[in-house]
MDTraj code that builds the backbone (N, CA, C; nanometers):
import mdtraj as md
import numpy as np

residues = "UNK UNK UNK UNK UNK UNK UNK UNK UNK UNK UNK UNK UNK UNK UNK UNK UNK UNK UNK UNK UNK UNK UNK UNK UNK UNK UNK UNK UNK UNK UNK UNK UNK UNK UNK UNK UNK UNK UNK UNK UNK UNK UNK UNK UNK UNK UNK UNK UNK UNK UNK UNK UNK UNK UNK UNK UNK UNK UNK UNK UNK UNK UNK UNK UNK UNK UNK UNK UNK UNK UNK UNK UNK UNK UNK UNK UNK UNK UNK UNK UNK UNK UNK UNK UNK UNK UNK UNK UNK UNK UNK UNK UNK UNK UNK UNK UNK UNK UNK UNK UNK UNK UNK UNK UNK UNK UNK UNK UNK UNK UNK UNK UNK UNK UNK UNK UNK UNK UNK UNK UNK UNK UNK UNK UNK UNK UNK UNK UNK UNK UNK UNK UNK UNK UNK UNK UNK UNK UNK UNK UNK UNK UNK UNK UNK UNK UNK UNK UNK".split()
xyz = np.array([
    [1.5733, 0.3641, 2.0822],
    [1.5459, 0.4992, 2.0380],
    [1.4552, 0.5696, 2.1381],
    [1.3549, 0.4978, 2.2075],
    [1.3120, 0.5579, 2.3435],
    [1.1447, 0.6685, 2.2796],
    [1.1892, 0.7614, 2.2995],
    [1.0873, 0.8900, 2.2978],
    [1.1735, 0.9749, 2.1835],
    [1.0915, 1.0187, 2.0993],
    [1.1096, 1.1536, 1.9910],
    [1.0616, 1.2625, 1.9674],
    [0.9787, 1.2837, 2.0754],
    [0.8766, 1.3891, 2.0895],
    [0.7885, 1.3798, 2.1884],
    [0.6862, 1.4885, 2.1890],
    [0.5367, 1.4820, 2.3126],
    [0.4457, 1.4291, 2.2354],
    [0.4530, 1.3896, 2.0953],
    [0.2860, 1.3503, 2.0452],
    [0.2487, 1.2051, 2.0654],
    [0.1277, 1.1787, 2.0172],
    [0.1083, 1.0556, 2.1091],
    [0.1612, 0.9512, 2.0057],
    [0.2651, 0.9236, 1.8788],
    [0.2961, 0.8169, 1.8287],
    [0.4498, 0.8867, 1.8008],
    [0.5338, 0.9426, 1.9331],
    [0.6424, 0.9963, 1.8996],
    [0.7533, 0.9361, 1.9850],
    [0.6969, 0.7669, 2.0448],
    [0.7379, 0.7224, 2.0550],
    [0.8094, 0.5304, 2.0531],
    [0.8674, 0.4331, 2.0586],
    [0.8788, 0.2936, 2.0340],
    [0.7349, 0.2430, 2.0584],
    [0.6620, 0.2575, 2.1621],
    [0.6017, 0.1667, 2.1778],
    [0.4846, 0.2275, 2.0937],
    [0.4336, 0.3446, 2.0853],
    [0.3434, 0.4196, 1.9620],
    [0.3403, 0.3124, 1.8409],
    [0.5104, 0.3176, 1.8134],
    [0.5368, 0.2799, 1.6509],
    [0.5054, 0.1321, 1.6749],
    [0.5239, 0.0398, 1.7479],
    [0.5083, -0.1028, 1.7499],
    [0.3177, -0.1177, 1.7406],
    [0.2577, 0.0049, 1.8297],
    [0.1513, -0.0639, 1.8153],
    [0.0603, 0.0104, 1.7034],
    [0.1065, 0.0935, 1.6289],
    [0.0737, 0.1167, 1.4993],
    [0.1117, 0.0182, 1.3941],
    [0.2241, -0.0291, 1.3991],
    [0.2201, -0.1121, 1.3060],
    [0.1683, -0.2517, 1.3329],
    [0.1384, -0.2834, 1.4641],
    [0.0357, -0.3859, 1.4893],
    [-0.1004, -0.3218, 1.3995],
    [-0.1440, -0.2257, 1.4308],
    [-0.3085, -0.2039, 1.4068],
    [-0.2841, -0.1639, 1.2174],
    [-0.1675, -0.1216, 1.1962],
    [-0.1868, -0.1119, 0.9995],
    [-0.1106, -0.2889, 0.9653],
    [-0.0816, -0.3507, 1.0129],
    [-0.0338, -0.4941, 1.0062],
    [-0.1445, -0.5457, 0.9693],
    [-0.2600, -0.5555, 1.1141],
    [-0.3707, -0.5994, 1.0980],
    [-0.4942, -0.5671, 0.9823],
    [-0.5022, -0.4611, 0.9540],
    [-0.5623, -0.4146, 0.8137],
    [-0.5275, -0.4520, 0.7090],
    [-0.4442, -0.4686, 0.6812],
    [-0.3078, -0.4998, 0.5160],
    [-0.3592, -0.7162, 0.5481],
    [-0.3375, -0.7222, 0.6915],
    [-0.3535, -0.9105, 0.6581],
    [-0.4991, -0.9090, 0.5825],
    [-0.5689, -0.8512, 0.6565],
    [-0.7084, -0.8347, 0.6469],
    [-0.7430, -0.8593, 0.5026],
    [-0.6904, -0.7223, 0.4093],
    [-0.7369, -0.7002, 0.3017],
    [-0.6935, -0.8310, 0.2096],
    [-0.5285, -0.8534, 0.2183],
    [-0.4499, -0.9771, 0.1337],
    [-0.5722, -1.0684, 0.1806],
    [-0.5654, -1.1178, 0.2737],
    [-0.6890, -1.2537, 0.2860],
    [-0.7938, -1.2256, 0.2405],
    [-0.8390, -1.1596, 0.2157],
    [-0.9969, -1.1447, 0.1907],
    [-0.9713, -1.1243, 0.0050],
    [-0.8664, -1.0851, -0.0251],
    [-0.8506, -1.0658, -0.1759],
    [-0.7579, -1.2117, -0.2062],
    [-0.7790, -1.2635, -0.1332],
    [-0.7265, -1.4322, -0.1848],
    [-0.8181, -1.5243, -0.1297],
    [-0.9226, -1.4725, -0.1265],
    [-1.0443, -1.5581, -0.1104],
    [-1.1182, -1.5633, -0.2353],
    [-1.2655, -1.6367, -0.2447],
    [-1.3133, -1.7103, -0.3252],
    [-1.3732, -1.5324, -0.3321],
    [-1.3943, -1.4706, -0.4961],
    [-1.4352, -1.3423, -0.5482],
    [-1.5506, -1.3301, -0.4757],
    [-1.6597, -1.3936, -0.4239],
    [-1.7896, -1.4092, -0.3676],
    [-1.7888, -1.3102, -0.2509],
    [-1.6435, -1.3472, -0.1771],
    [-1.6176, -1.3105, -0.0415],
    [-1.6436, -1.1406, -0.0656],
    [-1.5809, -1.0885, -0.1991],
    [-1.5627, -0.9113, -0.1889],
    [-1.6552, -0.8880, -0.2888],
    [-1.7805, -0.9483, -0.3078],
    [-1.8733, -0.8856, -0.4080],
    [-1.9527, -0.7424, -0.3075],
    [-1.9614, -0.6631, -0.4094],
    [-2.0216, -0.5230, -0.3197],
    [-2.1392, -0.5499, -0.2100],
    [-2.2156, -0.6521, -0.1967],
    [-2.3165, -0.6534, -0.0833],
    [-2.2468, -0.7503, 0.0295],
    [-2.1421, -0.8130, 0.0037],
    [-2.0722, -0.9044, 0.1040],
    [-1.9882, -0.8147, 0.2246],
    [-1.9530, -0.8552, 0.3141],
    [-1.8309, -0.8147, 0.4427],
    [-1.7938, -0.7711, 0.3536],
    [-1.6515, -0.8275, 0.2950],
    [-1.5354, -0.7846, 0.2901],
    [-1.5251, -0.6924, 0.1534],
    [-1.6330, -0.7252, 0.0902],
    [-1.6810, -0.6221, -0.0131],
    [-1.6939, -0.4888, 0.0692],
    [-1.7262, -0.4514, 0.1441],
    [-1.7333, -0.3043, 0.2369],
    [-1.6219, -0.3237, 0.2913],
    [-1.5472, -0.4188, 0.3639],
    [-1.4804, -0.3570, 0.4636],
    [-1.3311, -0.3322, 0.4093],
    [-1.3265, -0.3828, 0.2754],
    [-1.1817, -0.4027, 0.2546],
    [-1.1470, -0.2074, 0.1570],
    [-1.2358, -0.1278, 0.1179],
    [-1.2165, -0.0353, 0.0847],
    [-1.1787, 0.0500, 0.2295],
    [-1.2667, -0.0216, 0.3360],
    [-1.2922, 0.0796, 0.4803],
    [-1.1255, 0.0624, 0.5326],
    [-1.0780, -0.0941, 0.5238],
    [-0.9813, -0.0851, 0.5512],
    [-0.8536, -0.0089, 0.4625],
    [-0.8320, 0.0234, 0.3447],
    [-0.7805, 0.0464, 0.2521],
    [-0.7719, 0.2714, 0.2831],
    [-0.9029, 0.2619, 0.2787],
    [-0.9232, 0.4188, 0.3497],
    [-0.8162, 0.4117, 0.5118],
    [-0.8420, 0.3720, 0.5894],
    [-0.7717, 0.3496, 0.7243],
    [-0.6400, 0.3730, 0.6659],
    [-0.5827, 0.2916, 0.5980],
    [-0.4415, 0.2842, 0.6469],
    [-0.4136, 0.4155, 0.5367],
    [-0.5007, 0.4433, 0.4639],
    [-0.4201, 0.6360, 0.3866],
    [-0.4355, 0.6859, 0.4580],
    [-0.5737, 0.7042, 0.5588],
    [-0.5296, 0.7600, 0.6789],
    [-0.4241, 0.8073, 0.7851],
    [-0.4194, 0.6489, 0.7987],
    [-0.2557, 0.6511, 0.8999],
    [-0.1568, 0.7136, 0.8153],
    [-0.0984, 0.6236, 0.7214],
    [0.0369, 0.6344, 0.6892],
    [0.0458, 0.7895, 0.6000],
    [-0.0603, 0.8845, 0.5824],
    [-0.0488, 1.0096, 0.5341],
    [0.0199, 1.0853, 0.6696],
    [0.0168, 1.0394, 0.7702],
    [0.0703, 1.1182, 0.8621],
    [0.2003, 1.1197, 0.8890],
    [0.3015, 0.9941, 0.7902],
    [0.4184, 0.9951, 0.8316],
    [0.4707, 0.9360, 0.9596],
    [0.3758, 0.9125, 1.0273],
    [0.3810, 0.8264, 1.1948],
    [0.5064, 0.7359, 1.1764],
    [0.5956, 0.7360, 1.2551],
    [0.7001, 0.5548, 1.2728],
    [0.6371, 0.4420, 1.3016],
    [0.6111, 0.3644, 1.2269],
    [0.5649, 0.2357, 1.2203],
    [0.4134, 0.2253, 1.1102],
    [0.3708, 0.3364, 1.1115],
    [0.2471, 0.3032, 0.9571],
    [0.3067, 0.2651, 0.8437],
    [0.2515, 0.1439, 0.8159],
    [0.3078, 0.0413, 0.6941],
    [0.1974, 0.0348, 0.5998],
    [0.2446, 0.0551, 0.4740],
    [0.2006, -0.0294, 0.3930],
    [0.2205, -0.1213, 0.2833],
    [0.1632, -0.1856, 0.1930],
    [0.1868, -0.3060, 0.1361],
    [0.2702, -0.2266, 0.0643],
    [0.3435, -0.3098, -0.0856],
    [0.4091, -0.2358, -0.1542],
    [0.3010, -0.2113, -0.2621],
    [0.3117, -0.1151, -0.3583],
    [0.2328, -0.0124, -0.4439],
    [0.1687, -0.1165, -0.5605],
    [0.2727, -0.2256, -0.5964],
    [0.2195, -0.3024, -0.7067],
    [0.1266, -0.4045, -0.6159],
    [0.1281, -0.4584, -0.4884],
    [0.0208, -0.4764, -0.4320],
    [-0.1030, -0.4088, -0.4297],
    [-0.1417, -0.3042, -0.4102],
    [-0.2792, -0.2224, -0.3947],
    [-0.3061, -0.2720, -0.5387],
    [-0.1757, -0.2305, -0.6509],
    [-0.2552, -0.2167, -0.7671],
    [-0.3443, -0.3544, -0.8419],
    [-0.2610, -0.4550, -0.8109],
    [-0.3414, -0.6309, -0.8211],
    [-0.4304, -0.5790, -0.7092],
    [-0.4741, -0.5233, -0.6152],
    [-0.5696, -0.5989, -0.5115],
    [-0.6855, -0.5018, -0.6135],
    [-0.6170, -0.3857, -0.6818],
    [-0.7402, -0.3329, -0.6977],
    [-0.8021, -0.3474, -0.8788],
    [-0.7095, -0.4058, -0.9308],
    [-0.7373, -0.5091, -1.0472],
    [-0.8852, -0.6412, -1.0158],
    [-0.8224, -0.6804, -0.9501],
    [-0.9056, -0.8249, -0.8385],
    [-1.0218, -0.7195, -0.8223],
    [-1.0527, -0.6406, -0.7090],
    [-1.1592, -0.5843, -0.6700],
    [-1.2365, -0.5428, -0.7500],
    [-1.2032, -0.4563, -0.8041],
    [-1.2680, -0.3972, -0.8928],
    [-1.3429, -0.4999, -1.0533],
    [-1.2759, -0.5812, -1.0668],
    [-1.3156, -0.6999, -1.1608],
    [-1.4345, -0.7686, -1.0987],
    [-1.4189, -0.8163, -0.9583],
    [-1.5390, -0.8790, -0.9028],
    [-1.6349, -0.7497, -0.9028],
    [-1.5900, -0.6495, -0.8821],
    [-1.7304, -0.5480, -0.8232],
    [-1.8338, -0.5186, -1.0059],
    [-1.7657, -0.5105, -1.0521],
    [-1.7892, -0.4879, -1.2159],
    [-1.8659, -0.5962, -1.2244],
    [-1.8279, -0.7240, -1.1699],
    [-1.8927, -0.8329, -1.2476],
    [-2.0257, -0.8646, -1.1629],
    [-2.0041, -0.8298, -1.0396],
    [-2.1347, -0.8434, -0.9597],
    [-2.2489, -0.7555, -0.9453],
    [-2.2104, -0.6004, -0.9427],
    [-2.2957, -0.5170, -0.9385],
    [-2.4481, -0.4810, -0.9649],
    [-2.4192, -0.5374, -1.0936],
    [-2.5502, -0.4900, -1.1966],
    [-2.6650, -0.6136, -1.1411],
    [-2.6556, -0.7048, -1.1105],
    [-2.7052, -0.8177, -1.0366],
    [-2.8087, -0.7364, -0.8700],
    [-2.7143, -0.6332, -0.8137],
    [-2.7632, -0.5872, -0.7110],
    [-2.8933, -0.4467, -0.7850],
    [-2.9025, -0.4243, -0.8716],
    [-2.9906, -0.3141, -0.9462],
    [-2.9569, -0.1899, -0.8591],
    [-2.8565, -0.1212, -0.8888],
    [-2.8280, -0.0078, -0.8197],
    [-2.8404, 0.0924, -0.9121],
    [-2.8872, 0.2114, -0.8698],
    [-2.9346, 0.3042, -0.9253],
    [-2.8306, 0.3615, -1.0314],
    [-2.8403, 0.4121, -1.1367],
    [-2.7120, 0.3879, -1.2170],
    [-2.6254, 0.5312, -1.1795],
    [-2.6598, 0.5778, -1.1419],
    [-2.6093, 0.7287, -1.0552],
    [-2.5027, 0.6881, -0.9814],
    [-2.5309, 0.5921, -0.8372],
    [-2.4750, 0.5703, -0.7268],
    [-2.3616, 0.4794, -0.8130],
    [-2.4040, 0.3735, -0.9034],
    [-2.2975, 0.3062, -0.9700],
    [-2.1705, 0.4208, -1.0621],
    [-2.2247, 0.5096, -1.1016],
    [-2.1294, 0.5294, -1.1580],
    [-1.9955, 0.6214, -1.0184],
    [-2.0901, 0.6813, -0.9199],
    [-2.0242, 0.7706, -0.8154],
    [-1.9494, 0.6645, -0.7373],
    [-2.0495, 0.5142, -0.6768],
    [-1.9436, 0.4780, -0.6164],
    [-1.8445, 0.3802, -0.6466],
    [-1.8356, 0.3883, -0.7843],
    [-1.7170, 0.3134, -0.8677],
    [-1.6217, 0.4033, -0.8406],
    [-1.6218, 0.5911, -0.9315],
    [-1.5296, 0.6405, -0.8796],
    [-1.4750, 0.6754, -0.7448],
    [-1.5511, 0.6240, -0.5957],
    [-1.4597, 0.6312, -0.5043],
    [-1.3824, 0.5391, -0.4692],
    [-1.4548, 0.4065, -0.5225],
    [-1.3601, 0.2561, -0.5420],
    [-1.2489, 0.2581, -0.5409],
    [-1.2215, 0.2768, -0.6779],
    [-1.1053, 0.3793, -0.7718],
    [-1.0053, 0.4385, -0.7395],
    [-1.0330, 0.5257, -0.6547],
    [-0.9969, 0.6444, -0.6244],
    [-0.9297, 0.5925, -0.5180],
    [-1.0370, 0.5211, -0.3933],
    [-0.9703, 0.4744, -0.2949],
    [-0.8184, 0.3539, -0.3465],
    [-0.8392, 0.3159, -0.3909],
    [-0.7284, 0.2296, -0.4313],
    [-0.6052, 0.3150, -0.4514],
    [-0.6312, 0.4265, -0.5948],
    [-0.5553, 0.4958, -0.6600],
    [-0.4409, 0.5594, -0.5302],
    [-0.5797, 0.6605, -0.4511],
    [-0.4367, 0.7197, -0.3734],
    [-0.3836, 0.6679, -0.2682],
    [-0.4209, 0.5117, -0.2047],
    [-0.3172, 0.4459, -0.1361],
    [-0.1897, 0.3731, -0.2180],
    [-0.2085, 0.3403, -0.3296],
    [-0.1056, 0.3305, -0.4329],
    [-0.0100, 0.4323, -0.4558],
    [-0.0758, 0.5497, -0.4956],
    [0.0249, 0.6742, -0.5091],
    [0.1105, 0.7079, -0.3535],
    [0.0600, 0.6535, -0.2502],
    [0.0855, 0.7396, -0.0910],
    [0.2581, 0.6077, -0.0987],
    [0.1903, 0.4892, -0.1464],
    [0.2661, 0.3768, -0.0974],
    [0.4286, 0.4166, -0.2334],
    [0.3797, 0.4739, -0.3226],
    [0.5321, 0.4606, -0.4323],
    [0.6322, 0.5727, -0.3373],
    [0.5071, 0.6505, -0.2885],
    [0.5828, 0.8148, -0.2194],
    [0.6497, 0.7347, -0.0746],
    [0.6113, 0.6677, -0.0217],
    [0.7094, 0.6319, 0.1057],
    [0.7823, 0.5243, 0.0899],
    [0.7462, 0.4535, -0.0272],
    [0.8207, 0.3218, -0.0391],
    [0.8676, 0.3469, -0.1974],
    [0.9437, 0.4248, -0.2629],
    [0.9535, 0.4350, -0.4151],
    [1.0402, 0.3054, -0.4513],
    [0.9951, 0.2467, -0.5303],
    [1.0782, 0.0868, -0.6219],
    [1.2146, 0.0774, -0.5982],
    [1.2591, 0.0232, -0.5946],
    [1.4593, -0.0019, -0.5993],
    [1.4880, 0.0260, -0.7737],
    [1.5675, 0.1009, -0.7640],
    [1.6141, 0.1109, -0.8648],
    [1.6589, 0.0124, -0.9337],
    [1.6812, 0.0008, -1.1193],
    [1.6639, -0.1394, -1.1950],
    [1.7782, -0.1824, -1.1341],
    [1.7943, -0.3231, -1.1900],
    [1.9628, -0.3686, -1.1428],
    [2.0613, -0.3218, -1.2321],
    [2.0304, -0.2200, -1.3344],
    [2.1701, -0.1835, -1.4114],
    [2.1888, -0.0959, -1.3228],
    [2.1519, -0.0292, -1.2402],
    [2.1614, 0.1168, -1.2048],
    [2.2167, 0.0862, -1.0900],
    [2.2524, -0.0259, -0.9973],
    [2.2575, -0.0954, -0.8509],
    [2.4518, -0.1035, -0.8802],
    [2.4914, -0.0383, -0.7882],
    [2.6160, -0.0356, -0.7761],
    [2.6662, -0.1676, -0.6726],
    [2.7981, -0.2432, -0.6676],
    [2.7936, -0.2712, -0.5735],
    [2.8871, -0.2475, -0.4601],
    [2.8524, -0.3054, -0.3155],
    [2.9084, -0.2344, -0.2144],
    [3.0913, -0.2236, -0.2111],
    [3.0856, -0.1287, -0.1640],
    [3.2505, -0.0869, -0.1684],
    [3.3016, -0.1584, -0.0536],
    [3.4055, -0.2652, -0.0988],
    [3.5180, -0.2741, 0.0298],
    [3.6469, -0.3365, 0.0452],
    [3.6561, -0.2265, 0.1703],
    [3.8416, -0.1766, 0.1862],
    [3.8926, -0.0949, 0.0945],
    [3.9943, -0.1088, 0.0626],
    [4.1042, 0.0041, -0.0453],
    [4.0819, 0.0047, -0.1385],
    [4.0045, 0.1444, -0.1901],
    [3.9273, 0.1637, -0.3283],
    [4.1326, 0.1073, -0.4216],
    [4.0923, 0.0536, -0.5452],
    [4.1874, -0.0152, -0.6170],
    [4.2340, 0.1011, -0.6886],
    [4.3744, 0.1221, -0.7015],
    [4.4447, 0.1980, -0.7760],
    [4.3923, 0.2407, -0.9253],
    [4.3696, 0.4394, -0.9970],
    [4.3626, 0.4046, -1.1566],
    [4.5058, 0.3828, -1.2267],
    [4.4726, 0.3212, -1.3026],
    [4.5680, 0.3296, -1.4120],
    [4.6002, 0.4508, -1.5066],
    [4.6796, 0.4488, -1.4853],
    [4.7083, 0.5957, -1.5903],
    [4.8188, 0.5952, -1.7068],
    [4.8110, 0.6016, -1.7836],
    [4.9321, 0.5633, -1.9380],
    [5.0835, 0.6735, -1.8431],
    [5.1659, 0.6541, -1.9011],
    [5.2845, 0.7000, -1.8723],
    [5.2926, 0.8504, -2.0046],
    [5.3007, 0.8888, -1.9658],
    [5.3545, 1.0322, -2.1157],
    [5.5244, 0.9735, -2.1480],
    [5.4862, 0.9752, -2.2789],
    [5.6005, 0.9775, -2.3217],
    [5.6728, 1.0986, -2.3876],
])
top = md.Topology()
chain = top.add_chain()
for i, resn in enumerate(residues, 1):
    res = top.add_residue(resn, chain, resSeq=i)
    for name in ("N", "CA", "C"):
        top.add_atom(name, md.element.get_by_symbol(name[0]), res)
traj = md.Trajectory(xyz[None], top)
């Protein structure tokens, strides 16, 4: 496919190394949310970095770029089940002002929410399997039709 434009991800090698750098974020977050809950309690690494990463890739992939990936939608929503369960359960332990707790729960939240919503909009579900036709091939088969008598 070559070049698709003058901007700077409007072309193959753009898209390969975007989806290297949103690849690398998405491993990031899955590992760190299949680690021991300790790992993403709010004063830990991955407790900060996995929202930072989570922000990043709405970043990217709001732009529509070729090659910004993300997980699928019922992913974010377990990672942010998981997260948010450890952050709930650890918090109050750190004595945070109950202000900042309640503000930066809702950006928690939030952050999760609209990489979920971004991910149904570029990736929407497959339709159920009643609704799944299957593929056509060769000579569509004759109808039948009654004879008039």
């Amino acid at each position: 496919m070559g070049t698709w434009g003058s901007g700077n991800f409007d072309d193959d090698t753009a898209a390969d190394h975007l989806s290297t750098i949103t690849g690398r974020l998405i491993t990031e977050v899955a590992e760190a949310m299949a680690s021991a809950p300790v790992e993403i309690e709010p004063d830990e690494y991955w407790g900060v970095a996995v929202p930072c990463n989570l922000e990043l890739l709405h970043l990217l992939a709001k732009q529509r770029w070729v090659g910004a990936t993300l997980p699928p939608a019922e992913t974010i929503a377990a990672w942010k089940a998981t997260y948010l369960g450890v952050w709930d359960r650890a918090i109050d332990s750190l004595g945070p002002n109950p202000d900042y707790k309640g503000e930066r729960r809702a950006v928690l939240t939030a952050t999760f929410e609209k990489l979920e919503a971004l991910a149904r909009e570029v990736s929407p579900p497959p339709p159920p399997s009643w609704a799944k036709r299957p593929p056509e091939t060769g000579a569509k088969k004759p109808v039948k039709t009654r004879a008039k008598k």
